[in-house]
C-alpha positions in Angstrom: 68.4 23.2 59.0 69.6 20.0 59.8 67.7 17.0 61.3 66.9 17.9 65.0 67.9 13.8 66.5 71.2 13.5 66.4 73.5 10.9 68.9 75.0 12.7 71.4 78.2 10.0 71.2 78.1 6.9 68.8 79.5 4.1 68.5 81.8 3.3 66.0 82.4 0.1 64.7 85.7 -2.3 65.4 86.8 -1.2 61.8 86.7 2.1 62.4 84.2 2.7 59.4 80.4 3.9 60.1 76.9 2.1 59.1 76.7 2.0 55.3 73.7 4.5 54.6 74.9 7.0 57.1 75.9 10.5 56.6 79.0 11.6 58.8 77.9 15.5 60.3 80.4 18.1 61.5 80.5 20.7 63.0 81.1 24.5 61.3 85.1 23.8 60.4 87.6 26.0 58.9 89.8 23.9 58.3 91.4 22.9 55.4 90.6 19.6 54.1 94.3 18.2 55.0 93.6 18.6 58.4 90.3 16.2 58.3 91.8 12.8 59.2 93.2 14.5 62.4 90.0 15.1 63.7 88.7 13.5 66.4 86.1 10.8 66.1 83.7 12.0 69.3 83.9 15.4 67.5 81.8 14.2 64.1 77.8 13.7 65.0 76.2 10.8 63.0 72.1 11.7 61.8 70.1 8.8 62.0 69.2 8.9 58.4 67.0 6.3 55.9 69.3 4.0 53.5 70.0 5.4 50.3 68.4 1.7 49.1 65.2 3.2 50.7 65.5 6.5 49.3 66.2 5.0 45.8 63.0 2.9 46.0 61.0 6.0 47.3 62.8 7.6 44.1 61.7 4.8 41.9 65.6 5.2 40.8 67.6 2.1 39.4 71.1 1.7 40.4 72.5 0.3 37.5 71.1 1.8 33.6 73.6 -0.3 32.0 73.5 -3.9 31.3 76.7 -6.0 31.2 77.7 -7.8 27.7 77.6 -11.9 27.7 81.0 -12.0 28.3 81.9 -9.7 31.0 78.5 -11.4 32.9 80.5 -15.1 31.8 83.2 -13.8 33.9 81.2 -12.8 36.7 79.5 -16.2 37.2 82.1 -18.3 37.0 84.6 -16.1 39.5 87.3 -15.3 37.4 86.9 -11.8 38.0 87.2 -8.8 35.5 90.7 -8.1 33.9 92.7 -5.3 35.6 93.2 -3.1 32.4 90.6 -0.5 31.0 88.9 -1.3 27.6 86.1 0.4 25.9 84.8 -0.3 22.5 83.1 3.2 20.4 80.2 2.9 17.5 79.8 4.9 15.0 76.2 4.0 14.9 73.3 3.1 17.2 73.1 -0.8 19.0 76.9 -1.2 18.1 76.5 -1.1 14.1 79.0 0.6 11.8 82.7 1.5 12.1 84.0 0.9 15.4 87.5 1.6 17.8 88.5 -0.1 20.4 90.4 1.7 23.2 92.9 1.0 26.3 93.3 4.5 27.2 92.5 8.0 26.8 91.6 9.9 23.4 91.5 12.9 23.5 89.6 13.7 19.8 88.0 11.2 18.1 88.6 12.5 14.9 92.2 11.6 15.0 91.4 8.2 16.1 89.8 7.8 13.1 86.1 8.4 13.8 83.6 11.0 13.0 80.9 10.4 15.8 80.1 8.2 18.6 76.6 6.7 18.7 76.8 3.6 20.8 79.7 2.6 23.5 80.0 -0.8 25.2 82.6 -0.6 27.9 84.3 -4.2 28.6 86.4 -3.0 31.2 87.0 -0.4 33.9 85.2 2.9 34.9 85.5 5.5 31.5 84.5 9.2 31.3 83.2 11.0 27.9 83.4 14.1 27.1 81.0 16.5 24.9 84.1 18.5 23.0 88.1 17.4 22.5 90.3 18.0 25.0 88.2 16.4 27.8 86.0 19.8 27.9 82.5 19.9 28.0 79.6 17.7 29.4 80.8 14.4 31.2 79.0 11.3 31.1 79.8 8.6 33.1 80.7 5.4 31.7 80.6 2.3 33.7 81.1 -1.5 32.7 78.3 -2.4 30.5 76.6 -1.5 27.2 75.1 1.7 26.0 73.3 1.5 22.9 72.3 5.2 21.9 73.1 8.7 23.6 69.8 8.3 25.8 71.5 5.6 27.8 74.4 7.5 29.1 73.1 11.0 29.2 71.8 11.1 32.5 68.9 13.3 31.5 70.8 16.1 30.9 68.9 19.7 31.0 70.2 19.9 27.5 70.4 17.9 24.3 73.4 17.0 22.5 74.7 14.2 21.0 78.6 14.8 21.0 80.9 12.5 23.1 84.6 13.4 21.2 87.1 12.7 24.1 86.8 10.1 26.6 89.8 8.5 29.4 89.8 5.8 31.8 88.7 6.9 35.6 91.9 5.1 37.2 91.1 5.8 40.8 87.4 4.1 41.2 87.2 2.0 43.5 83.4 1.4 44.8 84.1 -0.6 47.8 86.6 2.5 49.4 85.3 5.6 48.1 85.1 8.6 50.3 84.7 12.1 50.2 83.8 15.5 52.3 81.3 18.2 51.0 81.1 21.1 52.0 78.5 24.2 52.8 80.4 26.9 50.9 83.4 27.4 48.8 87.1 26.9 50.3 85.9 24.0 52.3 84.4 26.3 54.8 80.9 25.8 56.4 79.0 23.1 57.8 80.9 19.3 56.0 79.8 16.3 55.5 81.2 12.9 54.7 80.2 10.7 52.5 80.7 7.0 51.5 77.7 5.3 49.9 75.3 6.1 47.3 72.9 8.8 48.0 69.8 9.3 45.6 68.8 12.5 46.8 71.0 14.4 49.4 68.2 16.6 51.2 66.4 13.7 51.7 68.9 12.0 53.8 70.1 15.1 55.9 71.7 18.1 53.2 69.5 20.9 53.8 70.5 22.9 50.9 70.1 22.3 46.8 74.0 23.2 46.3 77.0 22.4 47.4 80.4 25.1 48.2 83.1 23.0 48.0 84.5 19.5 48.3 87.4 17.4 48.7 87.7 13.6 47.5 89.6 11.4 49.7 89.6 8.4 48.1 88.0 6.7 45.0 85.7 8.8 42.6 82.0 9.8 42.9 79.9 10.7 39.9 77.4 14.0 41.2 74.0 15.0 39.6 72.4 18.0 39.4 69.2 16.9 40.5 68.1 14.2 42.5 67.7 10.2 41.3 70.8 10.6 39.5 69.6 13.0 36.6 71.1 16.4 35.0 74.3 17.8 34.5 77.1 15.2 35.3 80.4 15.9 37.6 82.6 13.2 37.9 84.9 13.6 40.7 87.9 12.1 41.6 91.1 12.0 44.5 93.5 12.1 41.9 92.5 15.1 40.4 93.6 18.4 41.8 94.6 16.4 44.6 91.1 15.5 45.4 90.5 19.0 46.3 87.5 21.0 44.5 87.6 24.2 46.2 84.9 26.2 43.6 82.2 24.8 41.7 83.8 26.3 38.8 86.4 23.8 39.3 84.0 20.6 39.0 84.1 20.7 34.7 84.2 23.5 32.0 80.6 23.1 31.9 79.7 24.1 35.3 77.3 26.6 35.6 75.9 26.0 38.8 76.6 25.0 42.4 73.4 22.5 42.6 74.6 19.6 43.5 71.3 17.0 44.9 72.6 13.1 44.1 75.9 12.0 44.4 76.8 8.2 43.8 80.4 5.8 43.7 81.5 5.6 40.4 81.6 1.5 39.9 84.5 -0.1 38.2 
């Protein structure tokens, strides 16, 4: 069940948007997700719940795996800011050795880009996503700015091993500072929802009661969720301009989905 204290009424900020950390409770709804945004503010209940910074520490979980190149750090520092476009460079070999591509958008096989593997990526710009087979099908892994210098870096611990990444596109929508979403308790965005709009190492430990999740709808930005939690397993990258932002079935989170369980879910950074 779900925690016992909640706030009767709450306040909500001058902005309109809740404490950073906090997971957003509603009611059992049946509505479809188009008619969230006219719901009533005194109707949603707010759990007092622990940060996800807590959690992560708790977790002994580290936000960010990757490690940005000289340059891109250069640009940081001296607030210029990161170029608008997407660009990701691809390795035919380990620690960024052999033949290499660079790309600005998506590829959907490698081998007609003019590579037979992938082995190392560095990502110089925007938020990417890889696929295990052509034709965007298969395993996702997540590919934020930074540099990845074997398979282990960007695998996310899946429950199985392969080393195949042979389609990859840029994840247009991320936006970390506005992302949002709605999950809900079973399939058709039925059940108990809730919303979500910060990082969250482990979802029953800040107020999910269950290891899965039904359905969900994206309302804006893109979130990257785990199988288990502190960010590790299976990979499903989800996104508001994808079927509308509207994941009705588990089936529909990837062509590898076998399974509702759903236990960290996390903005996708950009």
């Amino acid at each position: 069940m779900w925690g016992k204290s909640y706030c009767a009424r709450t306040k909500v900020l001058h902005n309109g948007r809740a404490p950073r950390g906090a997971l957003l409770v509603s009611p059992y709804k049946t509505e479809a997700p188009g008619s969230l945004k006219s719901s009533s503010r005194d109707s949603v209940k707010r759990v007092s719940l622990p940060s996800s910074s807590r959690i992560s520490a708790k977790l002994g979980v580290k936000m960010h795996r990757t490690t940005r190149s000289p340059m891109m750090q250069t640009l940081v520092n001296s607030g210029m800011g990161i170029a608008p476009f997407f660009k990701v460079t691809v390795f035919e070999q380990e620690h960024f050795q052999g033949k290499c591509q660079e790309f600005t958008s998506e590829c959907c096989n490698i081998h007609e880009c003019g590579l037979d593997i992938i082995r190392s990526i560095r990502v110089e710009s925007g938020a990417w996503v890889g696929f295990e087979h052509h034709d965007f099908q298969g395993q996702q892994f997540i590919l934020e700015r930074g540099e990845y210098p074997h398979w282990d870096a960007y695998s996310g611990s899946l429950s199985y091993h392969v080393e195949r990444l042979m389609s990859l596109r840029p994840i247009y929508c991320a936006s970390h500072m506005s992302s949002r979403m709605m999950i809900f308790e079973r399939e058709n965005f039925m059940g108990r929802s809730v919303e979500l709009c910060d990082d969250y190492p482990s979802l029953q430990a800040m107020g999910w009661s269950m290891p899965e999740v039904g359905s969900m709808h994206v309302q804006c930005g893109a979130f990257v969720c785990y199988q288990f939690p502190g960010y590790r397993g299976q990979q499903y990258i989800m996104e508001c301009e994808r079927h509308s932002g509207d994941y009705q079935h588990w089936k529909n989170w990837g062509s590898h989905c076998q399974t509702p369980q759903i236990q960290s879910i996390r903005r996708i950074q950009h």
